[in-house]
C-alpha positions in Angstrom: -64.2 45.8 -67.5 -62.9 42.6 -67.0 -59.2 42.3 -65.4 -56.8 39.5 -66.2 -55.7 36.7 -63.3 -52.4 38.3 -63.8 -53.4 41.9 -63.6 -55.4 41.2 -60.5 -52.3 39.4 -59.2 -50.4 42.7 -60.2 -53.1 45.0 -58.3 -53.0 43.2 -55.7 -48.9 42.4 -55.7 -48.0 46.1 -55.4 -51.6 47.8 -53.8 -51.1 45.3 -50.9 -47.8 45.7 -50.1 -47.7 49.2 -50.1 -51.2 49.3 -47.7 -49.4 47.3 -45.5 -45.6 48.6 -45.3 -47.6 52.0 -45.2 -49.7 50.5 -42.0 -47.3 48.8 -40.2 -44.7 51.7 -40.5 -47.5 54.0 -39.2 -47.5 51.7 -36.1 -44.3 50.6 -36.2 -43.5 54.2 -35.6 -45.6 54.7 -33.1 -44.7 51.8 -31.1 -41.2 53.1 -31.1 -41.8 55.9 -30.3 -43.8 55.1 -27.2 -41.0 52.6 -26.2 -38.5 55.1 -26.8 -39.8 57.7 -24.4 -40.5 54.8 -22.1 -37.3 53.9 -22.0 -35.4 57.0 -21.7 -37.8 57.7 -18.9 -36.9 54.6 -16.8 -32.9 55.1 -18.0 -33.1 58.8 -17.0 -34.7 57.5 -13.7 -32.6 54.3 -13.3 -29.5 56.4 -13.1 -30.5 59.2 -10.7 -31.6 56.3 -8.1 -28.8 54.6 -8.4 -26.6 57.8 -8.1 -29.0 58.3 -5.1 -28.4 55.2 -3.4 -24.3 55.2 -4.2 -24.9 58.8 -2.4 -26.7 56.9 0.3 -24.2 53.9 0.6 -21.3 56.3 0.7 -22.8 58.5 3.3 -24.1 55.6 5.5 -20.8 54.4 5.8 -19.0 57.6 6.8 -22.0 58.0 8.8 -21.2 54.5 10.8 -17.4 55.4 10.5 -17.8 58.4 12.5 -20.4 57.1 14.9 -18.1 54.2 16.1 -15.3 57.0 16.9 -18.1 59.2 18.9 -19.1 56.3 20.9 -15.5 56.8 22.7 -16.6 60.7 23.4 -16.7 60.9 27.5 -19.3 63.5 28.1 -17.8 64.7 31.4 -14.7 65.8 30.2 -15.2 66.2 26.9 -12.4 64.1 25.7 -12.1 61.1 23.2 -10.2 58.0 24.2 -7.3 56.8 22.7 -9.1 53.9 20.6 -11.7 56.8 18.9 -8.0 59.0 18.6 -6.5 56.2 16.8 -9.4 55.0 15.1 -9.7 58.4 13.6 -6.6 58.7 12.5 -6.6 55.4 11.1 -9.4 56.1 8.7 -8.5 58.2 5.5 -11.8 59.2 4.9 -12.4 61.2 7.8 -10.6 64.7 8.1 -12.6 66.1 10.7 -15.0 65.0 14.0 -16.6 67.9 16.1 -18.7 67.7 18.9 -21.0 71.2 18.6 -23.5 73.0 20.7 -25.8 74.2 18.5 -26.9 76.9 21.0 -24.0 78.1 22.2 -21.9 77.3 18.1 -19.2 76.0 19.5 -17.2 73.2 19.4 -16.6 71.4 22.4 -14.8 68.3 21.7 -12.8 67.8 18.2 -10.2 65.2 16.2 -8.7 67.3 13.2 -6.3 66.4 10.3 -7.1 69.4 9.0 -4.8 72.4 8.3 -5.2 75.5 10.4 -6.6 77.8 7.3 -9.0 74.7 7.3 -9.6 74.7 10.9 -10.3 78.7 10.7 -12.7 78.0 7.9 -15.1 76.4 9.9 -18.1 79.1 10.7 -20.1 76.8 13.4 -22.5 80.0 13.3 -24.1 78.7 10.4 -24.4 74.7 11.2 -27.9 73.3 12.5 -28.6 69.4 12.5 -29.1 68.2 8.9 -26.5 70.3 7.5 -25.0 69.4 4.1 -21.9 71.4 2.2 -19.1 71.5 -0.1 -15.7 72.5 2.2 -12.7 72.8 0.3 -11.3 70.3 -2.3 -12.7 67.0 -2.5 -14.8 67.3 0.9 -17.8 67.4 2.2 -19.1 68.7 5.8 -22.4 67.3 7.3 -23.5 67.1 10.6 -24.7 64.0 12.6 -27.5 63.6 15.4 -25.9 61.7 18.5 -28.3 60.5 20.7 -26.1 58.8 23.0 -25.2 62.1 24.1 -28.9 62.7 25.4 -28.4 66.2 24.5 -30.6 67.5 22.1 -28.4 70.6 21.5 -25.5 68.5 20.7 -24.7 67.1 16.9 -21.5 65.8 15.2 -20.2 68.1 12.5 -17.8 65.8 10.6 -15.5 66.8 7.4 -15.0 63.1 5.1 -13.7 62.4 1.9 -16.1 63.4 -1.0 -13.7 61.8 -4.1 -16.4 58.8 -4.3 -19.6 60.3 -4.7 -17.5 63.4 -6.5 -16.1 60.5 -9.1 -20.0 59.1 -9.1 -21.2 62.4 -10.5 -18.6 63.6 -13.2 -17.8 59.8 -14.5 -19.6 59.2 -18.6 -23.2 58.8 -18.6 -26.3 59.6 -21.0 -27.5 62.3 -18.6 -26.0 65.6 -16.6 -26.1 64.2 -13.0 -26.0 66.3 -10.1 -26.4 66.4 -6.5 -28.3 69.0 -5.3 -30.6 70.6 -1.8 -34.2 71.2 -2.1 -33.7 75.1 -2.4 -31.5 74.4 -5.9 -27.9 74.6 -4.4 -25.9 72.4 -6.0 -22.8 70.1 -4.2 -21.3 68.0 -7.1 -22.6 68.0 -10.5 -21.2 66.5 -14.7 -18.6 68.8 -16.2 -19.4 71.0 -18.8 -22.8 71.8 -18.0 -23.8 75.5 -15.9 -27.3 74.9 -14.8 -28.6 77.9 -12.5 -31.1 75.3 -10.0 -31.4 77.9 -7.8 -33.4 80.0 -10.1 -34.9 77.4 -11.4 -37.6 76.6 -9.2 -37.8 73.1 -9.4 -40.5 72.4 -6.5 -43.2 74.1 -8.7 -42.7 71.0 -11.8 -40.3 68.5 -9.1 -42.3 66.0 -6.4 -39.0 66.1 -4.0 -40.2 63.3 -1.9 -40.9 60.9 -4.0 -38.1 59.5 -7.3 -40.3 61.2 -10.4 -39.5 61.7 -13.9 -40.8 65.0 -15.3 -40.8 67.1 -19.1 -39.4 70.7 -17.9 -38.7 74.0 -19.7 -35.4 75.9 -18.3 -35.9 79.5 -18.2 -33.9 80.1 -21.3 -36.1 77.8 -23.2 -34.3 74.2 -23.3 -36.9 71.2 -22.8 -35.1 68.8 -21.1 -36.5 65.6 -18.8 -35.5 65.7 -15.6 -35.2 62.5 -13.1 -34.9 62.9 -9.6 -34.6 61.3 -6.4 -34.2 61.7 -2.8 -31.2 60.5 -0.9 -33.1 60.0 2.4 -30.8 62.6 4.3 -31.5 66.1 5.1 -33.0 67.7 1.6 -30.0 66.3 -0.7 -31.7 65.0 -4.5 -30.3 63.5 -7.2 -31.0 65.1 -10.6 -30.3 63.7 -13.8 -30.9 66.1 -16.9 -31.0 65.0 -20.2 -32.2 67.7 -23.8 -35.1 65.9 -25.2 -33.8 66.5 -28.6 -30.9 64.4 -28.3 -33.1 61.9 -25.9 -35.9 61.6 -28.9 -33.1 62.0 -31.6 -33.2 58.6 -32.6 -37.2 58.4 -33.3 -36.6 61.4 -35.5 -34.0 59.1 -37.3 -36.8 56.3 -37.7 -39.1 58.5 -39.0 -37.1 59.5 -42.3 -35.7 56.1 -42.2 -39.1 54.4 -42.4 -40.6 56.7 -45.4 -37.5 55.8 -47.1 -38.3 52.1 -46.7 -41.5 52.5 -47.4 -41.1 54.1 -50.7 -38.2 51.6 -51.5 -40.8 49.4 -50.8 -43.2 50.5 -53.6 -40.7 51.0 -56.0 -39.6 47.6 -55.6 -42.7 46.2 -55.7 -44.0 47.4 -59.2 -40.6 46.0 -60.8 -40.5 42.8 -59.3 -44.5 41.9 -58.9 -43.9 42.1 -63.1 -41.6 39.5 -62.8 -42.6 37.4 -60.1 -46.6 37.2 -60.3 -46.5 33.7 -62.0 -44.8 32.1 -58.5 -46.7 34.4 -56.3 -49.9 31.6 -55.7 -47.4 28.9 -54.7 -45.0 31.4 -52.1 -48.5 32.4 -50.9 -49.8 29.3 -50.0 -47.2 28.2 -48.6 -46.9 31.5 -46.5 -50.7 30.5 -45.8 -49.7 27.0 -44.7 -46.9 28.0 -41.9 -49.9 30.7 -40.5 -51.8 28.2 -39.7 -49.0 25.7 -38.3 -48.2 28.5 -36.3 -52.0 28.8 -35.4 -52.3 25.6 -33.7 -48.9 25.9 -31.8 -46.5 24.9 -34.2 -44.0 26.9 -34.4 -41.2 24.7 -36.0 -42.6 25.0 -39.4 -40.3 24.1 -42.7 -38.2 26.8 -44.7 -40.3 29.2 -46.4 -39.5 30.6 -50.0 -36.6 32.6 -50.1 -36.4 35.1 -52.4 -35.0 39.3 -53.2 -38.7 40.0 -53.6 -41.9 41.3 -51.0 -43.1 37.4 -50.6 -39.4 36.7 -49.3 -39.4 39.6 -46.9 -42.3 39.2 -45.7 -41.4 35.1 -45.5 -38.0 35.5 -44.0 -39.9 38.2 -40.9 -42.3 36.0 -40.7 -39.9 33.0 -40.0 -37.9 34.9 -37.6 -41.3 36.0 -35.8 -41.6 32.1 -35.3 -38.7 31.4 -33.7 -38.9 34.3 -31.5 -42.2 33.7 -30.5 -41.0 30.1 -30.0 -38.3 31.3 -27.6 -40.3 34.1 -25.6 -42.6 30.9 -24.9 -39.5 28.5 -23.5 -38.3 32.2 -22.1 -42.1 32.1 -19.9 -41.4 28.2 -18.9 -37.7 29.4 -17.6 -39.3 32.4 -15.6 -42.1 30.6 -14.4 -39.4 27.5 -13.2 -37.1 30.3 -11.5 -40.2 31.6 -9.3 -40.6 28.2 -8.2 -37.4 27.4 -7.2 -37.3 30.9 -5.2 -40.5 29.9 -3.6 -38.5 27.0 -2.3 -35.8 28.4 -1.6 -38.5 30.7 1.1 -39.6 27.8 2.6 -36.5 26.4 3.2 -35.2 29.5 4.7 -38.4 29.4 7.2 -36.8 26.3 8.5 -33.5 28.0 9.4 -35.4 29.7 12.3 -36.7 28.6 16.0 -39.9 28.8 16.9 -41.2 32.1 17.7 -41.7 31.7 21.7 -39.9 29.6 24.0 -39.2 29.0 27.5 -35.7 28.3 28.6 -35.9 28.2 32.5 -35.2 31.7 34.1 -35.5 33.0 30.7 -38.7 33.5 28.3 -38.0 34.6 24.6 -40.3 35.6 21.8 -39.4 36.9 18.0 -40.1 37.9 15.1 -38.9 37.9 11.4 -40.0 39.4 7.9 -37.6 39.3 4.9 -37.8 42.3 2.8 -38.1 40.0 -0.3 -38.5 36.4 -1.0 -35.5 35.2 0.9 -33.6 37.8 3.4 -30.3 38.6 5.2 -31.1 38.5 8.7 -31.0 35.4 10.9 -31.9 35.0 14.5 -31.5 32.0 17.0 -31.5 30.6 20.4 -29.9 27.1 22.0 -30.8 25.4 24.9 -27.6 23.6 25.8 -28.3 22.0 29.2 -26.4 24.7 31.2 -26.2 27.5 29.4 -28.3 29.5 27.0 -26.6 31.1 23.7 -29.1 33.5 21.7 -27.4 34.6 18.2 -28.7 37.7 15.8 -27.4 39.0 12.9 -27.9 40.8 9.6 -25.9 40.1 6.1 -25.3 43.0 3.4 -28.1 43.3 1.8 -31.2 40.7 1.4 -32.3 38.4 -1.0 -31.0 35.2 -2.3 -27.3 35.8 -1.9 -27.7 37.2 1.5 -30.0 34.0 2.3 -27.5 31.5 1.0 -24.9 33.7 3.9 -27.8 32.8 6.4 -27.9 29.6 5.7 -24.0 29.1 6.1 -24.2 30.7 9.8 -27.2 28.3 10.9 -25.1 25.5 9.5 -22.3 26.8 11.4 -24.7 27.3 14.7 -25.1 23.6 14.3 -21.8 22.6 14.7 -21.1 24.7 17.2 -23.9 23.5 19.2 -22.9 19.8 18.8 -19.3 20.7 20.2 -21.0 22.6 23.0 -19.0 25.8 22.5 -20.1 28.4 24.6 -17.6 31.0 24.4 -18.8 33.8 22.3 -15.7 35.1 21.5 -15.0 31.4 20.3 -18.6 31.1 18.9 -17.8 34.5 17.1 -14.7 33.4 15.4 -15.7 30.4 14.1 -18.7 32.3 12.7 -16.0 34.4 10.8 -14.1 31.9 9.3 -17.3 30.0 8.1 -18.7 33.1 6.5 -15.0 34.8 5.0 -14.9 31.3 3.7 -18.4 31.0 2.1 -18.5 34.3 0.4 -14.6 35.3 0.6 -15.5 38.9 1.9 -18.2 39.9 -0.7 -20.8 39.7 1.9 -20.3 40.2 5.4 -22.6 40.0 8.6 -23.1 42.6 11.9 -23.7 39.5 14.7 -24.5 39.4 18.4 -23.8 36.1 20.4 -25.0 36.1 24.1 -24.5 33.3 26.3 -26.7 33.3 29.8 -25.8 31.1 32.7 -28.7 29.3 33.2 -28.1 28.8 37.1 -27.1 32.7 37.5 -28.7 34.5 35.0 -25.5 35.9 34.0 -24.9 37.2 30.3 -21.5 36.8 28.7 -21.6 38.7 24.9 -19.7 39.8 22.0 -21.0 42.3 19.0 -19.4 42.2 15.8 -20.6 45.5 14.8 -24.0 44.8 15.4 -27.3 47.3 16.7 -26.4 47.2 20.7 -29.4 45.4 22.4 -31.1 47.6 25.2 -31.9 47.0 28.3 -35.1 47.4 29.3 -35.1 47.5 33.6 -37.7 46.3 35.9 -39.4 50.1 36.5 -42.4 50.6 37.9 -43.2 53.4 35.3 -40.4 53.5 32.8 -39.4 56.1 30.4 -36.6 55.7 27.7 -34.1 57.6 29.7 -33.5 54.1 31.7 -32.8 52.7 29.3 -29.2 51.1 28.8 -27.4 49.5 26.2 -25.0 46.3 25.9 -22.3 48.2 24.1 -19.1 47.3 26.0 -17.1 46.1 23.4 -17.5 46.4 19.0 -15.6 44.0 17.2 -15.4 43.9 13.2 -18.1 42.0 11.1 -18.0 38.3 10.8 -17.0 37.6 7.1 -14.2 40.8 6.4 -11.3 39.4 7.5 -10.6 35.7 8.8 -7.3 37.2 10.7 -10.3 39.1 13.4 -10.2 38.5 17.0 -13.2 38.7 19.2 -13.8 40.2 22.9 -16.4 39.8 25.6 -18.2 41.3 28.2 -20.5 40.1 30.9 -23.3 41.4 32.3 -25.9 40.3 34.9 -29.2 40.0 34.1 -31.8 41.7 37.4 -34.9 39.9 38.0 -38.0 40.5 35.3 -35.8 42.9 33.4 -36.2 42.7 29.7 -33.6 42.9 27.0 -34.7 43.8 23.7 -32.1 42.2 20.4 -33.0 43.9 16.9 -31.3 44.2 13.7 -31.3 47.7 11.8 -34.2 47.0 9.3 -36.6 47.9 12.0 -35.0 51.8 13.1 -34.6 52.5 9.0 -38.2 51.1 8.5 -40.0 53.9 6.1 -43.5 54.9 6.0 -45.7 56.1 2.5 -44.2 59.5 3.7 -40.6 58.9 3.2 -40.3 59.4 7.2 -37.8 56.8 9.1 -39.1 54.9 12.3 -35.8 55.8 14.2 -34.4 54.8 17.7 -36.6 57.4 18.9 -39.8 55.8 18.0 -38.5 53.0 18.8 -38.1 53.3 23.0 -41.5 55.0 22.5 -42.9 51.5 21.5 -40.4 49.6 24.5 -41.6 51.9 26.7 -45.2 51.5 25.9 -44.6 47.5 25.8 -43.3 47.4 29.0 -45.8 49.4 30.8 -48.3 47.3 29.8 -47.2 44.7 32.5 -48.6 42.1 30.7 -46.8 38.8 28.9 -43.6 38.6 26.9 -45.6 38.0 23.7 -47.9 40.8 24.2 -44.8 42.7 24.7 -43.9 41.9 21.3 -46.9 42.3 19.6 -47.5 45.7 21.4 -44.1 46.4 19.1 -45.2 44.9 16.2 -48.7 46.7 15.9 -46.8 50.3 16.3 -44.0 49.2 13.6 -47.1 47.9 11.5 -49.2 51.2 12.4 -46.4 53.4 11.0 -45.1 51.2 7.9 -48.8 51.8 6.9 -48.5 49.1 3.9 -45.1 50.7 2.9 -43.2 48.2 0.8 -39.9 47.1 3.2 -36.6 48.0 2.3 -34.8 45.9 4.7 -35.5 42.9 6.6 -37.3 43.2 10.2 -35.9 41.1 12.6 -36.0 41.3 16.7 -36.7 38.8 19.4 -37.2 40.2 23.3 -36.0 38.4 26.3 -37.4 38.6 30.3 -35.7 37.1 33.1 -38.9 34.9 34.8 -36.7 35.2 38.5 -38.8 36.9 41.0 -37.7 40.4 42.2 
């Protein structure tokens, strides 16, 4: 039976189009779908690491709040000194410091604001190290490892403020967030939702060691998806719980939405193909035409037919597919521009730092440095000026570019300071701190150490602006960590916080072939694929293992580096690694 041109046309106007709305709704659907549960999985995720690492941040700084108040603790007579009293009291976080032996569960050192029903409250019976609970209203009680102390027994149980990380949990968001122990027991949670963890079993569906996202069936039937992740302290996890009916709610929406288009679609396409088929050769060659424009690279091809009709739809989508595909290519030349200029912004950071060995008279020095990302936030140095030696370490919040740009300002400080021979570290230390307040205005900040050594006496003059204490590493025949000592004598604030800061020193003189080892905190809070933290105690293990070697400075540091590389085990960083170790070359 043979067809008329315009009944083919017809056939082919409204069989086509309905074949392909039906197709790519089929995959359209599909493809949402897929991206949906993509997304709600990295959302769901996305929000319990950041709750984890606002948990983190909020704990790491009570954590260093309460450690520089201990470090006044005299362990003779069990008695804090009025700085650590006053500190204490000055802080409004901190309701309670007490010194406990975990053996005997007692306290035998404490600074209180607390009320005496609060005081009575306290059941040391039931703390051990790693402790974390609820007390009272709007508190938390944890205890704290003090190693200064050298007593293993001995840990800091410390009441502070829990409003923050309280706030963090019950403030809007997509998901029910809460902060919960390994065993289910829950600390802070979302209002309006009871979940019962601790019969849930979560470790049977959960990885707790790892962040994970994970499909799970409560006991009374609700499938939800569940995000979690640890907050690197004791057993404390975030979860965040979301019903995957209201996750997926939207896809359902699609769904009905699409066969609704589709069959609009169809119907539209038998009324107007009756109308239109006589202009449907010309749209479609022209249609034809901009394919193959875009074919060949050309995307900036000339208005296509517009029209109410199938042609037009499909003419207008196609046109916006154009410019879109036009603009993820200039998107590509932007990103691949960006790299570059981060590349060089790597190399030039290389060249803010000394060469890794040196000889300085009485003094050899050797270091190291590996930013956690392209560009990092810690910066190391040394300056040979005539007389006098002044090494410089320090760490800015944070790492990558904007902490590099911080970096950069405190070399370009170093500079000056070098050309005006400045020597004082307590001078040397406040000009650092109005360079750095000025350069980022108190958004970032930097922990800093500035020695200066004598070069004729070998005495060290120093000042720490809240920076990791360097240790002293003596001249033992066979050494053990409990030698060790530590250049803690004074703690002044960070450079960069306030520009008002003042700045005291110490001195101390350096003995014949002794060793003195200058770090920043990346190294102690390097991870392993385990989750486990390096620590101070691993750590001395390594000094101690350096030093008896009794071999060169820069084995010395690569004996350090081969154990910090042994443990990281290929373990993405998470902080910069920075250290340098110094030996004094006078003869015993």
């Amino acid at each position: 039976m043979k067809l008329s041109l315009q009944k083919k046309l017809l056939i082919i106007l409204i069989g086509l189009p309905t074949i392909a709305a039906s197709l790519y709704s089929v995959v359209a659907i599909d493809l949402f779908k897929s991206d949906k549960q993509a997304y709600v999985y990295e959302s769901n995720s996305s929000i319990s690491r950041s709750l984890a690492q606002q948990v983190k941040n909020e704990i790491d700084s009570h954590i260093n709040s309460v450690r520089s108040i201990t470090v006044g603790l005299n362990p003779k007579t069990s008695t804090f000194s009025q700085w650590a009293k006053k500190l204490f009291h000055s802080n409004r976080n901190l309701s309670h410091i007490a010194i406990v032996d975990l053996i005997e569960k007692k306290s035998i050192a404490t600074l209180s604001k607390l009320s005496e029903v609060d005081k009575e409250s306290l059941d040391f019976a039931q703390i051990e190290n790693g402790t974390f609970k609820v007390f009272g209203e709007n508190q938390l009680l944890f205890t704290i490892s003090n190693d200064f102390l050298k007593k293993k027994n001995l840990v800091v149980v410390t009441v502070v403020s829990s409003k923050n990380i309280e706030n963090s949990f019950t403030a809007p968001s997509p998901s029910a967030n809460y902060l919960i122990t390994r065993s289910g027991k829950m600390l802070f949670g979302s209002l309006g939702n009871d979940y019962s963890f601790e019969k849930w079993d979560l470790s049977k569906t959960i990885n707790f060691d790892l962040s994970s996202t994970t499909d799970f069936l409560s006991p009374q039937s609700e499938k939800l998806l569940i995000s979690n992740s640890p907050v690197s302290y004791s057993d404390l996890h975030v979860v965040s719980i979301i019903e995957t009916s209201k996750a997926f709610k939207a896809a359902s929406e699609l769904i009905i939405q699409s066969i609704i288009f589709l069959i609009s679609i169809v119907a539209a396409s038998v009324l107007i193909s009756f109308v239109a088929s006589k202009g449907l050769t010309s749209k479609l060659k022209r249609l034809l035409g901009a394919t193959k424009e875009i074919a060949k690279g050309n995307y900036a091809i000339a208005p296509l037919p517009a029209s109410n009709d199938e042609i037009g739809i499909l003419s207008s989508s196609f046109s916006t597919m154009a410019t879109e595909i036009e603009q993820l290519m200039l998107d590509n030349i932007e990103k691949s521009r960006m790299e570059t200029e981060l590349k060089t912004a790597q190399t030039v950071q290389k060249t803010l730092f000394p060469a890794e060995e040196a000889d300085l008279g009485k003094i050899a020095l050797s270091g190291f440095y590996e930013p956690a990302s392209e560009c990092g936030g810690d910066w190391w140095h040394y300056s040979d000026l005539g007389e006098k030696i002044v090494l410089w370490i320090g760490d800015a919040t944070g790492h990558g570019a904007p902490a590099a740009l911080i970096t950069s300002a405190a070399k370009a400080t170093s500079t000056i300071i070098e050309m005006r021979n400045i020597v004082s570290p307590a001078e040397i230390m406040g000009t650092l701190n109005h360079a750095i307040h000025g350069a980022a205005q108190g958004e970032i900040c930097m922990t800093f150490f500035v020695a200066t050594i004598d070069k004729a006496t070998n005495e060290m003059v120093y000042c720490n602006a809240s920076h990791e204490a360097p240790i002293i590493i003596p001249n033992t025949e066979s050494l053990s960590r409990m030698d060790f000592s530590f250049l803690q004598d004074n703690n002044s604030p960070r450079i960069g916080e306030n520009p008002k800061s003042t700045y005291s020193e110490s001195s101390y003189q350096i003995k014949p072939q002794e060793h003195i080892f200058f770090y920043t905190d990346g190294i102690t809070e390097l991870y392993n694929p385990t989750g486990k933290m390096y620590g101070e105690r691993k750590l001395a293990k390594a000094l101690v293992g350096a030093h008896n070697m009794k071999s060169s400075l820069k084995a010395f540091k690569d004996f350090v580096l081969k154990d910090l590389y042994e443990f990281r085990d290929g373990e993405p960083l998470q902080d910069d690694v920075t250290f340098f170790v110094i030996k004094s070359e006078e003869k015993a």
